[in-house]
Structures are given as structure tokens and as C-alpha cells.
C-alpha positions as CSV (number, residue, x, y, z in Angstrom):
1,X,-17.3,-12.9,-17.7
2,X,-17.2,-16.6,-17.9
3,X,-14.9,-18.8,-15.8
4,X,-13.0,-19.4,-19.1
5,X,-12.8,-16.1,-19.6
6,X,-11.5,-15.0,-15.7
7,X,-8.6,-17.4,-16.5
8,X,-6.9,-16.5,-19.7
9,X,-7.6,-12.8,-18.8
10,X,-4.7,-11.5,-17.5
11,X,-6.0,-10.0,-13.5
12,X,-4.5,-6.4,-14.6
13,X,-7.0,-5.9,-17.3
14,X,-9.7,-7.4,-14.6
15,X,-8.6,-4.3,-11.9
16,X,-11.2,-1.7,-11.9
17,X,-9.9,2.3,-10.9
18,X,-11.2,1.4,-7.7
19,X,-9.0,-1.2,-7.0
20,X,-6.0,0.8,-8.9
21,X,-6.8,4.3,-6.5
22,X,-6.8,2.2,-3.4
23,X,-3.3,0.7,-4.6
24,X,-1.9,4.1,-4.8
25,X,-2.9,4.6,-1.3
26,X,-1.0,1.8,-0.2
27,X,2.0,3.1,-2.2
28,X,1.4,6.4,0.0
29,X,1.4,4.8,2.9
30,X,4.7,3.1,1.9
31,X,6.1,6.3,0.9
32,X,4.7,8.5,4.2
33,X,6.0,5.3,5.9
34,X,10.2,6.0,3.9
35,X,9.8,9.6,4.6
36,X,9.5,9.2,8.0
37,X,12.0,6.5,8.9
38,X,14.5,8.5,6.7
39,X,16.1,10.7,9.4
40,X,16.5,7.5,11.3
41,X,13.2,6.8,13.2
42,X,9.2,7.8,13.0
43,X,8.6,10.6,15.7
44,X,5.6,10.7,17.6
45,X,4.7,14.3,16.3
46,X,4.8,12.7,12.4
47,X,2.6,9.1,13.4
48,X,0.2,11.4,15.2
49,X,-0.5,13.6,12.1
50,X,-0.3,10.6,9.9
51,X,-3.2,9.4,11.5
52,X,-4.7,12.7,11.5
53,X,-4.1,13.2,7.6
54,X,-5.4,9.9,6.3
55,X,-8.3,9.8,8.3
56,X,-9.5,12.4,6.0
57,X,-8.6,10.6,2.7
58,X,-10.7,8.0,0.4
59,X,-8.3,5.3,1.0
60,X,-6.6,6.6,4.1
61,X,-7.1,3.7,5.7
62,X,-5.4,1.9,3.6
63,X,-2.2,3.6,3.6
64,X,-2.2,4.2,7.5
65,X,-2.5,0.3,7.1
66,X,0.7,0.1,5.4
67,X,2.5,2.4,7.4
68,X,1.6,1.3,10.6
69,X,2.7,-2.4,9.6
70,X,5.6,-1.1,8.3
71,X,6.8,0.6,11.0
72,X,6.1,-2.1,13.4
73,X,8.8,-4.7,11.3
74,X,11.3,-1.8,11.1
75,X,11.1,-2.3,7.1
76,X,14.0,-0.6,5.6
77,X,13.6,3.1,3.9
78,X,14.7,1.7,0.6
79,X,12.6,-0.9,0.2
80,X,9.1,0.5,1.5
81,X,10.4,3.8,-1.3
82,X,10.6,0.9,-3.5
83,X,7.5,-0.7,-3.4
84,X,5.4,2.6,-3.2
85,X,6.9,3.4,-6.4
86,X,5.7,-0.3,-8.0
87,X,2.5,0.8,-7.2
88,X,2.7,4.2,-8.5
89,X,3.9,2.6,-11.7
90,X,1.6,0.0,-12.0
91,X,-1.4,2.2,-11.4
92,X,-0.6,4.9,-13.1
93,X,-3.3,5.4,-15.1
94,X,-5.4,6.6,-12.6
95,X,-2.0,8.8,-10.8
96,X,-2.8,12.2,-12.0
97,X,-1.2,15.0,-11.7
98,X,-3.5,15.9,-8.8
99,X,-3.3,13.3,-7.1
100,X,0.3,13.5,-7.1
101,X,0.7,16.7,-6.1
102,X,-1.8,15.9,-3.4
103,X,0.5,12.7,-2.4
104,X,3.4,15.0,-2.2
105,X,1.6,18.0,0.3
106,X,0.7,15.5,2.5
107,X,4.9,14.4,3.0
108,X,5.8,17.6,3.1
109,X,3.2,18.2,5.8
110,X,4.3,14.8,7.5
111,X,7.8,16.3,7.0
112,X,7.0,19.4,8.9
113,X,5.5,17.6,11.4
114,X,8.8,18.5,14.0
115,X,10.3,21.8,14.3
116,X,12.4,21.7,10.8
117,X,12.6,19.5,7.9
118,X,15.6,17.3,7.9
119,X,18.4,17.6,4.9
120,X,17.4,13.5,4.4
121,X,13.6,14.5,4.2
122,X,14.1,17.8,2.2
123,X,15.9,15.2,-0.1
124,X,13.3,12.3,-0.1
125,X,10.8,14.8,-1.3
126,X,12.8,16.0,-4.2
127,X,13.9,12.5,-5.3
128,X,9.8,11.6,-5.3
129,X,8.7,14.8,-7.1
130,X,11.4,13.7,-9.9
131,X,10.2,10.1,-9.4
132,X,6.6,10.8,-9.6
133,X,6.7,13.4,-12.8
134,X,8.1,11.0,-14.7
135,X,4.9,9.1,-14.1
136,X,2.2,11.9,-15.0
């Protein structure tokens, strides 16, 4: 690509899947990030298997990234759900339905993380599978 070419090319058509896959990370580790701030505050029991989760992903490290920073400026529910969801939309053509349903075991297993799944989270996880199908 020529120089003339990298500036009238609009960036989106310049991201490879790489660079799209590791954005939907980061939306995961916004949305692992909403899940568990949703019953009011991250418990120790859902950080520690966050960790334990995304060390075993591609881009795990990217999402625990996001959630770690995340927690540590208290970043409402709302807009971290938000954001997560940008990048689900704006990468969604490499958000298959795999993936997603793989995105969505791993909240329900930060979910479960504590003796019993709240209402809020039981409700977070609905509102994403709705959310997310309309994407795939």
C-alpha cells in the first residue's frame, strides 16, 4: 500500500481479523467487567476466576486488561455494557456464533463464581444473549 493509499483508505477496511478478534476480547473484558459490577461490586471469588478464565484464551490478555482497568476507575455498569457492545458491532464479522456462545459460557461461569447467581446477573446474561443474536 502506498502512503497515498494508507490515507484515503478508510483504517476499518485496513483492520485485519486479527486486529478485529482481539477487539472482541476487549469488548469481553468490558462485558465480564458489567457482569460483575452489576450486583453492586466485583467479588474476589469472580476476579480470581476471571484471571483463571482468560489466561486460557487467545486474547485473554486483552480482555483481563480491560477489566482490570476498569474496575480500578469504578466505570459504571452501563457504560463498560456499552462499549463492549461497540465492539461487538463493529467486529462483527468475525463474532460467530461460536464465539459468542463461547463469550456468554464464560459470564455465566464468572456469574457462578459465588454461591448463586444474582436476579441482576441472571438478567445481564439474558439482555446479552438478545443483544449478541442480533449480531450473528
Amino acid at each position: 500500500m502506498t502512503t497515498q493509499e494508507s490515507v484515503t483508505t478508510p483504517l476499518t477496511n485496513r483492520i485485519n481479523d486479527t486486529d478485529r478478534l482481539s477487539s472482541l476480547y476487549l469488548g469481553l473484558g468490558n462485558m465480564i467487567y458489567a457482569l460483575s459490577k452489576v450486583d453492586g461490586r466485583v467479588q474476589e471469588q469472580e476476579e480470581t476466576l476471571v484471571r483463571q478464565l482468560l489466561a486460557q484464551e487467545i486474547h485473554g490478555d486483552v480482555a483481563l486488561h480491560a477489566f482490570l482497568v476498569l474496575e480500578d476507575c469504578d466505570v459504571p455498569v452501563e457504560k463498560a455494557y456499552d462499549f463492549a457492545m461497540r465492539r461487538f458491532v463493529d467486529n462483527r464479522a468475525v463474532l460467530s456464533k461460536s464465539l459468542s456462545n463461547q463469550f456468554i459460557s464464560i459470564l455465566q461461569r464468572v456469574a457462578e463464581a459465588h454461591d448463586n447467581v444474582s436476579r441482576k446477573e441472571q438478567e445481564f446474561i439474558k439482555r446479552l444473549r438478545r443483544d449478541i443474536q442480533r449480531l450473528v
